[in-house]
C-alpha positions as CSV (number, residue, x, y, z in Angstrom):
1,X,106.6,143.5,103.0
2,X,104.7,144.1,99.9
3,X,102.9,142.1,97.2
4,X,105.6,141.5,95.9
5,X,107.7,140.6,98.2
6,X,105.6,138.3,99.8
7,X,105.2,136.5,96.4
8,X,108.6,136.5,96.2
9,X,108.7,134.6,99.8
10,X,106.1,132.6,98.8
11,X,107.9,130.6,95.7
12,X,110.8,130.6,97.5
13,X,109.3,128.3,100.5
14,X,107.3,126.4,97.7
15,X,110.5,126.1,95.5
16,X,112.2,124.4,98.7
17,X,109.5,122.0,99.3
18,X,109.9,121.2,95.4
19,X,113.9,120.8,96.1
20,X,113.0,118.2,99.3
21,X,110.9,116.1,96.7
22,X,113.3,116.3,94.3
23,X,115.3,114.7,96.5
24,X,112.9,111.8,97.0
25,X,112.3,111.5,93.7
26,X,116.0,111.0,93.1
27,X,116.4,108.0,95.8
28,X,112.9,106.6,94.3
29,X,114.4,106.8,90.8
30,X,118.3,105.8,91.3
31,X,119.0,104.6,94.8
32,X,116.3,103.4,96.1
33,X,118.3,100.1,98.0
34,X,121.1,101.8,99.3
35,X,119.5,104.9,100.5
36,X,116.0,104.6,101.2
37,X,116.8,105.1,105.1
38,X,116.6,108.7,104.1
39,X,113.3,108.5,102.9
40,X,111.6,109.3,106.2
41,X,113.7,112.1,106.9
42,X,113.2,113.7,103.5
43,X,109.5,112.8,104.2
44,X,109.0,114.7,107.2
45,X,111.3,117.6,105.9
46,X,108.4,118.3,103.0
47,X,105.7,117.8,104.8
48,X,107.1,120.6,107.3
49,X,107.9,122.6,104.7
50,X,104.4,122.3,102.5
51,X,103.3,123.2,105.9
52,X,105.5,126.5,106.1
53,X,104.6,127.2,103.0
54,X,100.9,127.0,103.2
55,X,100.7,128.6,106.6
56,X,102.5,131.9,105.2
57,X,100.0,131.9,102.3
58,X,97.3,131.7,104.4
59,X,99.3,134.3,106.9
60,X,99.6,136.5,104.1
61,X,96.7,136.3,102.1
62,X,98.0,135.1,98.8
């Protein structure tokens, strides 16, 4: 890959982990009572993918 490709990559594993807390943010915001079961699902699904993402920054030297 080049540059700018693995840019590219880059915002798109960041851009997920944005989605994930999006998604907690929603639950926080609207449904909190009825679906905060999720929450630690959604919890460990960013932290993996901040994780993935960080790792193929550092992987890539970005």
């Amino acid at each position: 890959m080049d540059q700018t490709e693995l840019k590219k990559e880059h915002a798109r594993l960041k851009r997920l982990a944005v989605e994930i807390a999006g998604q907690i943010h929603d639950i926080v915001e609207d449904t909190l009572w009825s679906e905060y079961e999720q929450l630690p699902i959604l919890s460990a699904k960013v932290v993996e993918s901040v994780k993935e993402a960080n790792d193929f920054k550092k992987e890539n030297g970005l």
